[in-house]
C-alpha positions, -999 to +999 in steps of 0.1 A: -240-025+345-243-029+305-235-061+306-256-067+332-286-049+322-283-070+284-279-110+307-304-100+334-332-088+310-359-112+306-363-119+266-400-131+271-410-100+290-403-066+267-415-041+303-389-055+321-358-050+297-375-015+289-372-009+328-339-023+329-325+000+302-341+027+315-324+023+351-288+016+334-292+048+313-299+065+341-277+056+368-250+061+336-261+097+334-258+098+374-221+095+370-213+129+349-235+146+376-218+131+404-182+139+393-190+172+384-207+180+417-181+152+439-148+156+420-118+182+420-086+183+406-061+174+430-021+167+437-020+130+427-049+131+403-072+150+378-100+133+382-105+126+420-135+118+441-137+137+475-167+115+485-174+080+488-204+063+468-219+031+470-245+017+444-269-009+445-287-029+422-314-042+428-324-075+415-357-094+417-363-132+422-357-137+387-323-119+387-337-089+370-328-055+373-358-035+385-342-006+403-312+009+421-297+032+451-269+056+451-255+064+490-228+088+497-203+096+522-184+126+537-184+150+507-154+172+512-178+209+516-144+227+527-127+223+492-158+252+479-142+277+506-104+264+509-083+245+483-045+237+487-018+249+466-022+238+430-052+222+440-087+230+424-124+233+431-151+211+423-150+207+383-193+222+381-176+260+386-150+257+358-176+240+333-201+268+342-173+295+335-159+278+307-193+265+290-220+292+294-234+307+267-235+346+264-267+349+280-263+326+305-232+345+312-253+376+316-279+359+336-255+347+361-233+372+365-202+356+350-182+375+324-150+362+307-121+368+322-138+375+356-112+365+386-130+343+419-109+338+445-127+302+455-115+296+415-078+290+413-060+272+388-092+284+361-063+287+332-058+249+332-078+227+306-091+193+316-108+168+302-136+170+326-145+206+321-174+195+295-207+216+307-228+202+277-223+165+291-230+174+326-263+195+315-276+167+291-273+136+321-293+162+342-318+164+315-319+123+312-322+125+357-352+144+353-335+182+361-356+205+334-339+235+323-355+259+343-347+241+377-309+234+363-307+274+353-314+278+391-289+258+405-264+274+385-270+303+396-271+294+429-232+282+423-226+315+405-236+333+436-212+312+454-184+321+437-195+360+440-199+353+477-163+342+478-150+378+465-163+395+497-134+411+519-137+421+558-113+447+570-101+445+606-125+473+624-111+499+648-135+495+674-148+459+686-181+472+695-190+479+656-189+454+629-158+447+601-162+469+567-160+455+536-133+461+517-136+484+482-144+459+460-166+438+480-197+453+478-204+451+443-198+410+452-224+417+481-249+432+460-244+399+431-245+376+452-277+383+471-291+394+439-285+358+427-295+342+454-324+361+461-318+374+492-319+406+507-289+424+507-288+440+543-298+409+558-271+388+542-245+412+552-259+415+592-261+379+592-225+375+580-209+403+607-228+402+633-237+370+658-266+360+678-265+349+714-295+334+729-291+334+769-308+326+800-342+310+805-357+338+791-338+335+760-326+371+756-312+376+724-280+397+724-263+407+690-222+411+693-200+418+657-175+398+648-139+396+642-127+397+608-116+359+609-154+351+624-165+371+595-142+347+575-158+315+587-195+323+587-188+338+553-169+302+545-193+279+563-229+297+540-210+287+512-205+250+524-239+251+538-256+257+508-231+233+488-240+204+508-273+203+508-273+213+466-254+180+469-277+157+491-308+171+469-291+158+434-290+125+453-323+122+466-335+130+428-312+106+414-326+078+436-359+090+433-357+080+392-341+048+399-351+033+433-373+005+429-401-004+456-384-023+489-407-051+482-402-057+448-361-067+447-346-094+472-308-095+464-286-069+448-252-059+437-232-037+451-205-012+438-184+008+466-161+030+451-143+054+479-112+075+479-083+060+486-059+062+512-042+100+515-013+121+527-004+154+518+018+180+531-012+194+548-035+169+561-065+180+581-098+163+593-108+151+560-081+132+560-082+119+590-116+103+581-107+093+549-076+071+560-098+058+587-122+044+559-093+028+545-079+009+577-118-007+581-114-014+547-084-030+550-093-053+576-123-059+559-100-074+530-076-089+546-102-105+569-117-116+537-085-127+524-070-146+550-104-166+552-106-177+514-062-185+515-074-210+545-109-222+526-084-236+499-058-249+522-083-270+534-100-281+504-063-288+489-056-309+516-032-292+535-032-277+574-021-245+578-027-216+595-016-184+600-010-176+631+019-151+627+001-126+612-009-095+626-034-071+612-039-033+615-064-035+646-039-016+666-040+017+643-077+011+643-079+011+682-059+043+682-083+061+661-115+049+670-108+025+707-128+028+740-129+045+763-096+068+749-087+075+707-080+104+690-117+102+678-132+101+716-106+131+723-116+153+695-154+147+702-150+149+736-134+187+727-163+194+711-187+187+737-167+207+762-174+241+744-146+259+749-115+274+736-092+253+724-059+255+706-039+235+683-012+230+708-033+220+738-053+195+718-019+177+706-004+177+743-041+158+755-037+134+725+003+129+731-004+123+769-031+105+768-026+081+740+015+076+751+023+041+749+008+035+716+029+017+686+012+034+658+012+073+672+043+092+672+053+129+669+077+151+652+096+168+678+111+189+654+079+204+637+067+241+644+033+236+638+016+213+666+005+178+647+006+142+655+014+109+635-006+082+628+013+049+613-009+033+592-008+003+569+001+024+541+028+046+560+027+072+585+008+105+577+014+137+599-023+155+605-020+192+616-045+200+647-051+233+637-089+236+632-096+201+638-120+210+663-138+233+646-138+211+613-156+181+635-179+203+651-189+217+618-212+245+633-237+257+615-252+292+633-295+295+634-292+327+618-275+315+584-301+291+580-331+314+587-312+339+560-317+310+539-348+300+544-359+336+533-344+331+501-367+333+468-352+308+445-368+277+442-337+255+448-329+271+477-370+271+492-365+230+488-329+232+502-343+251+533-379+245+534-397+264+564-400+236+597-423+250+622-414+228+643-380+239+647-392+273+649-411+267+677-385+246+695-362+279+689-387+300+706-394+278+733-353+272+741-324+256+727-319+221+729-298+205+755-290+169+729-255+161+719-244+178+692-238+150+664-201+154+650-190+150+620-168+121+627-196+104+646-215+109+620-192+095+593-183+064+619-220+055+623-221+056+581-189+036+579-204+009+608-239+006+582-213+001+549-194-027+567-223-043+578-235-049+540-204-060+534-201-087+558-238-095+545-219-099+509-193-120+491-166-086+481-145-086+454-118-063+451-108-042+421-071-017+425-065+010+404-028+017+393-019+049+379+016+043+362+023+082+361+007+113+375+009+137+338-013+110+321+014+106+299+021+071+275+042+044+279+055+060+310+060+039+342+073+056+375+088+030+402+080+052+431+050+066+423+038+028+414+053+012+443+030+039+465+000+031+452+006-004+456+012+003+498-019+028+498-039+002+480-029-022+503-013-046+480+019-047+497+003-053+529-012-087+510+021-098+495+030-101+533+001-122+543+004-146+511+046-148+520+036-164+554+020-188+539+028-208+503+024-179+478+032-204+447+005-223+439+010-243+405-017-266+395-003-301+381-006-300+347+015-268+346+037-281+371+046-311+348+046-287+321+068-265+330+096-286+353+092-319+333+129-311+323+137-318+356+135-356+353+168-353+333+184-348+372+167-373+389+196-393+405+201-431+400+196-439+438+164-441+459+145-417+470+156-402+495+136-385+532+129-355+514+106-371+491+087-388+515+081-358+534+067-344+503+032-366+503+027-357+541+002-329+535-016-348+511-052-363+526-066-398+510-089-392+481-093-412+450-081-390+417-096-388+383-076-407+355-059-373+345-046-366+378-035-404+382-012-402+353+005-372+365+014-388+397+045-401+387+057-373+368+053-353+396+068-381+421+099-375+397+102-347+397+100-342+432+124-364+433+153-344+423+144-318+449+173-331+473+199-331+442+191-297+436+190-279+476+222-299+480+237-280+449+227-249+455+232-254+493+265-235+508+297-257+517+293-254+562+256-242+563+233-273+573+208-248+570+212-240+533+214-278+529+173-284+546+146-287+519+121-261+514+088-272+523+066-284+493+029-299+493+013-313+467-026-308+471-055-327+455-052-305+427-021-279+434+016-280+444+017-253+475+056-241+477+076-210+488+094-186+466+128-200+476+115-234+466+103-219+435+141-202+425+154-234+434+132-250+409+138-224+385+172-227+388+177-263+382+152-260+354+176-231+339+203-259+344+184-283+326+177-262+294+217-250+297+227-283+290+205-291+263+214-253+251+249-266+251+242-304+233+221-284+208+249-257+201+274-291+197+250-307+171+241-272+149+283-269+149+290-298+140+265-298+114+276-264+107+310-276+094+301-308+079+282-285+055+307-258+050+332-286+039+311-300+016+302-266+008+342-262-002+345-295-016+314-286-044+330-251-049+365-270-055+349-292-081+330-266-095+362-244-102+380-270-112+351-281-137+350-240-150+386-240-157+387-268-177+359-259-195+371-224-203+406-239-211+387-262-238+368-238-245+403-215-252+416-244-271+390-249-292+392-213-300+427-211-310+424-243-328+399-233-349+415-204-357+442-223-366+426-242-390+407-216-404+446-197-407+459-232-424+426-230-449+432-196-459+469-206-466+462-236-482+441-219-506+463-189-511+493-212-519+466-229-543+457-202-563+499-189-559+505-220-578+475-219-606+486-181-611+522-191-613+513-221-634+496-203-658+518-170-661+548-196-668+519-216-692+510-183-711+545-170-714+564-201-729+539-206-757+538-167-761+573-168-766+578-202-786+552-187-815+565-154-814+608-163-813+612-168-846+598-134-858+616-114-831+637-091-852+664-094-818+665-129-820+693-149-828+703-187-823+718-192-791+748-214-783+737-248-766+751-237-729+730-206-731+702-230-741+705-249-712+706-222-686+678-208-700+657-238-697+674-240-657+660-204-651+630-213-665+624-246-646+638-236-614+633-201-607+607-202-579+629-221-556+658-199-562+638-168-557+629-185-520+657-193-509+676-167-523+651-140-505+654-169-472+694-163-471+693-132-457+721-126-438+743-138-471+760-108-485+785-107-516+797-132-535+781-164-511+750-151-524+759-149-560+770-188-557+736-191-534+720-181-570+742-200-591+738-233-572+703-225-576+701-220-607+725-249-615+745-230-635+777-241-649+809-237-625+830-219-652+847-184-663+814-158-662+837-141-688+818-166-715+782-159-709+786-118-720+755-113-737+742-077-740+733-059-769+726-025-771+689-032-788+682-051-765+692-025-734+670+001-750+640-023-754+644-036-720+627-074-707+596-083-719+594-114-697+617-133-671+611-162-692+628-138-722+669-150-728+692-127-710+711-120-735+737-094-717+731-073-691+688-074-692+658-061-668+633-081-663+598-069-650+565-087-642+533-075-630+531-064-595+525-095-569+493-103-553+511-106-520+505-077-497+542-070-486+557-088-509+571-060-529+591-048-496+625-058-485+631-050-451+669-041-457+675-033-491+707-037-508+719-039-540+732-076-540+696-089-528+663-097-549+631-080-536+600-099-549+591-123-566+585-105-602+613-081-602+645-098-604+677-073-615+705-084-628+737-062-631+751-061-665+783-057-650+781-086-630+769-113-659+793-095-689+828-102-693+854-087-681 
């Protein structure tokens, strides 16, 4: 209707989208209203409508919104009085005890915490217990406060009306008591209707029988349970027609003028189809709605599936399928239903019980596929199969719910009342008053069912006049819960909603219907399995359906994909076909239409199925190719790591050797020059000390000449005592007297008697050596400096025969002296 009401509005002419807002505001506020008054809380849903509603809009010659209608049908009145087990009453009575202010609460009579027995469930929360939002659309309808104050209160003296308890009286010729605490719920609730007290409780125990032509009027109390129902059926009474009058102002606000709208839209939204574990005659209408409904679709249905057979080319019909018009002829046939028999039970005016009305239906209705019984239920009831399942209805009451009887004396109780709602709810007809005084009527009492038929009859007549489409609401749980999904619960809905039911109808026909581009699209692959031969029967069978018509350049270049495609239809039914089963071996019928391929759903696993075949195989060739690329890079992967290792361990052994070798050299350098500056040390010690002791000789007071042999060993010691030293201190494991001609040799002294060298004096012992390069003359000590070296001063195994260092050479006295 937004959307509407923004498209339709004329942008030239600002009245009309003014009136055109106005009317969509309006009929939205209309919705708050309606649910509060229409909806309950039941079993399968929070939230549901016990009446059906249709809208029009109403549209002018130039498609604009300039007004609208709201129609109802069959409110459910008995839910004020009676609501099943975990069930709840209309949502107005819990946002009026949950939302009123203190003073309202005051004014009507409704404290907190305050228990109504026609108010069960009051402790649970919902959504749609918002009084403020009900209030404010009755504000935007044109309800003032003052008139909504007095409907409320009306409704709390409802509720008050529902606390009033008969007791069973002792003698039948004097009316029921009330019970303890009933009368303070007698005096509220006339005080808030505005009624008198006495006469409100006459009316409700005691009866009035007109009789004879003279009308005498006789008064007779009633039973408890008659108490009961008149008590129950004010209530409804007054509910219904509260209900009717917030219709009749709704339309009033937004009902155009008959002459100035020519086409409309319409908006049916009805209960859907019902079973519960008690089902009654409210049901029994309801489900009756829902089979003319049904019909109505599937009727609709069926026509648009054959409209585009034939404008695809193809001729088909169904003529297999049977509708629901025999549960329809059960309920509602001529001359004999279980409608006719109920009515006819209420014409007869008499007695009648539960178990005599389901022996007249069971007897008379025998024979009938969609009625059954359950032999082994207590309670007398009957079964209906409908479209959506069988539902057991109880016929307890039934006859009393269709005759709905509303006694004279409750409406002229009414019609006394003060309150202004209720003066325009029951306004005073003198014609009717007179009629009363003049004698009853003898016309047909009009019964509820007849009454809902001939509503039912008017809605499928503007439907019929209309082009429907359907919209189905899925509940995926019944908590309201998130990302929850219950099968069963589903898979209900779906058969109440009648979806199932058109599943059946498409399967007898070609429920697969794939236009050709996504045909090609999608089972292109399927060219891959064409086979080299000819085509074979199948194929020609395949352009049978197919009328003569001359296609657009698109559709003539998909003709041969599609040829080929169909092509490899007998490859594929004779692959999937079973070994000895000609019947598994037939093709499934296909058409291809001027614009769509028509096919079954075991054609369409078939094509599926080679299609999955298709995309296996290339799965599989793909799978080969990625391998074998795979492991022609992981050995070239292993060949580059090979190199690569190979190229780091020759680097790091060069770089090792380059290392070492540079060590080396820097070793060889630090030799070189150590050896070096050994040898300019040595050089000039040996320098400093000959010319030290060539200037001082002579003046040494010691000194004396020196035979020519002692002459020459000296000069030998002096020339050649390195290398002796070396390889004297290199001849280590020579002990004794090999090492003494180790140091001779060396020394290249004379192979003779040692007895002739003695040279020691005891001057010289005292004095001791002043230099190695001194003359031994004796047995002598000679004693440089300390070496430079760092160890050279340390002999590793000392012993007496061996030289340690290089500056400190001793020489036994006893060894070089004579013996």
């Amino acid at each position: 209707m937004k959307f509407y009401a923004v498209v339709a509005a004329s942008p030239t002419s600002w009245d009309s989208h003014k009136i055109a807002e106005r009317i969509e505001q309006r009929i939205l506020n209309s919705n708050p209203v309606m649910e509060a008054f229409g909806n309950a809380c039941t079993l399968r849903n929070n939230n549901s409508s016990r009446f059906g509603k249709f809208i029009q809009l109403q549209l002018n010659s130039a498609q604009q919104m300039t007004g609208a209608a709201v129609q109802t049908y069959l409110l459910e009145k008995t839910r004020v009085a009676c609501q099943a087990s975990s069930e709840r009453n209309f949502h107005i009575f819990y946002q009026m005890c949950k939302g009123a202010s203190a003073d309202e609460r005051l004014q009507w009579h409704l404290p907190k915490g305050a228990a109504f027995s026609w108010l069960p469930n009051s402790e649970r929360t919902l959504e749609e217990d918002c009084f403020e939002v009900t209030r404010e659309a009755m504000l935007h309808l044109g309800i003032e406060t003052p008139t909504q104050n007095n409907v409320f209160k009306v409704l709390a003296g409802l509720l008050h009306l529902g606390n009033i308890r008969f007791a069973d009286s002792e003698d039948e010729a004097q009316p029921c008591q009330l019970m303890d605490d009933a009368k303070c719920s007698v005096r509220t609730s006339a005080l808030l209707l505005l009624l008198p007290e006495d006469p409100l409780l006459e009316t409700l125990r005691i009866r009035t029988i007109r009789a004879g032509r003279q009308q005498q009027v006789f008064r007779k109390p009633c039973s408890r349970a008659e108490c009961d129902t008149r008590r129950d059926c004010l209530a409804k009474l007054v509910y219904s027609r509260l209900f009717d009058w917030l219709v009749s102002v709704i339309n009033s606000s937004i009902c155009a003028d008959p002459s100035s709208w020519s086409t409309f839209i319409g908006l049916l939204d009805v209960y859907g189809f019902e079973s519960f574990p008690h089902n009654s005659l409210e049901q029994l209408c309801i489900n009756y709605a829902n089979e003319k409904l049904q019909q109505h679709f599937v009727a609709h249905y069926l026509r648009a599936q054959q409209e585009e057979y034939t404008v695809e080319g193809l001729e088909w019909s169904f003529v297999n399928y049977q509708d629901n018009q025999t549960c329809l002829d059960l309920i509602e046939g001529s001359p004999l239903s279980i409608c006719s028999l109920i009515n006819e039970e209420c014409r007869l005016n008499r007695p009648s019980s539960a178990a005599q009305l389901q022996t007249r239906i069971e007897s008379a209705l025998a024979g009938r596929p969609c009625l059954g019984h359950n032999k082994l239920s207590r309670e007398p009831s009957f079964i209906v199969v409908h479209y959506a399942g069988p539902v057991r209805y109880h016929t307890a009451g039934l006859v009393e719910k269709n005759k709905d009887p509303i006694p004279p004396e409750l409406t002229r109780l009414l019609q006394q009342s003060q309150d202004p709602v209720l003066k325009v709810l029951f306004p005073t007809d003198p014609e009717e008053k007179s009629q009363e005084e003049q004698g009853q009527s003898r016309a047909p009492v009009l019964t509820v069912v007849s009454k809902f038929k001939a509503s039912l009859e008017q809605l499928l007549q503007v439907l019929h006049r209309t082009t429907p489409h359907y919209i189905r609401c899925i509940k995926p749980n019944g908590q309201g819960q998130a990302q929850t999904f219950l099968r069963e619960e589903v898979l209900s809905q779906l058969e109440a909603c009648g979806l199932v039911e058109t599943i059946h109808i498409s399967a007898a026909g070609f429920p697969i219907r794939v236009s050709h581009q996504n045909f090609v699209e999608r089972y292109e692959l399927l060219r891959r399995l064409r086979p080299r031969t000819s085509p074979g029967p199948c194929s020609l069978s395949l352009d049978e359906g197919r009328s003569e018509w001359s296609p657009h350049t698109e559709e003539a270049a998909l003709q041969p994909l599609l040829q080929d495609i169909l092509r490899t239809l007998p490859a594929l039914t004779q692959a999937a076909a079973i070994p000895g089963d000609p019947a598994e071996a037939m093709p499934a019928p296909v058409y291809c239409g001027r614009t769509k391929v028509f096919m079954t759903d075991s054609m369409l696993e078939l094509l599926e199925r080679g299609r999955a075949q298709v995309l296996e195989q290339c799965a599989r060739c793909i799978q080969g190719g990625w391998r074998r690329h795979q492991h022609r890079k992981q050995e070239r992967q292993r060949r580059a790591a090979v190199l690569i290792q190979a190229a780091v361990r020759s680097w790091l052994s060069r770089k090792h050797i380059q290392r070492l070798h540079t060590a080396a050299m820097v070793i060889q350098r630090a030799w070189q020059r150590w050896r070096i500056r050994m040898a300019c040390l040595a050089s000039k010690e040996l320098d400093g000390v000959e010319e030290k002791h060539l200037s001082q000789a002579p003046h040494s007071p010691s000194s004396f000449p020196l035979p020519q042999a002692q002459t020459r060993l000296l000069g030998a010691i002096i020339r050649l005592w390195p290398l002796g030293l070396v390889l004297a201190n290199a001849a280590v494991g020579v002990r004794g007297f090999q090492r003494k001609l180790v140091v001779w040799a060396c020394l290249q002294l004379p192979v003779g008697s040692p007895s002739t060298y003695t040279i020691q004096t005891a001057q010289q012992e005292q004095a001791g050596v002043m230099s190695i390069r001194a003359l031994p003359q004796g047995s002598i000590r000679f004693h440089c400096r300390k070496s430079p070296l760092r160890y050279a001063d340390i002999c590793p195994e000392p012993s007496p025969y061996s030289v340690t260092g290089f500056n400190q050479i001793l020489l036994e006295r006893h060894r070089l002296s004579h013996p």
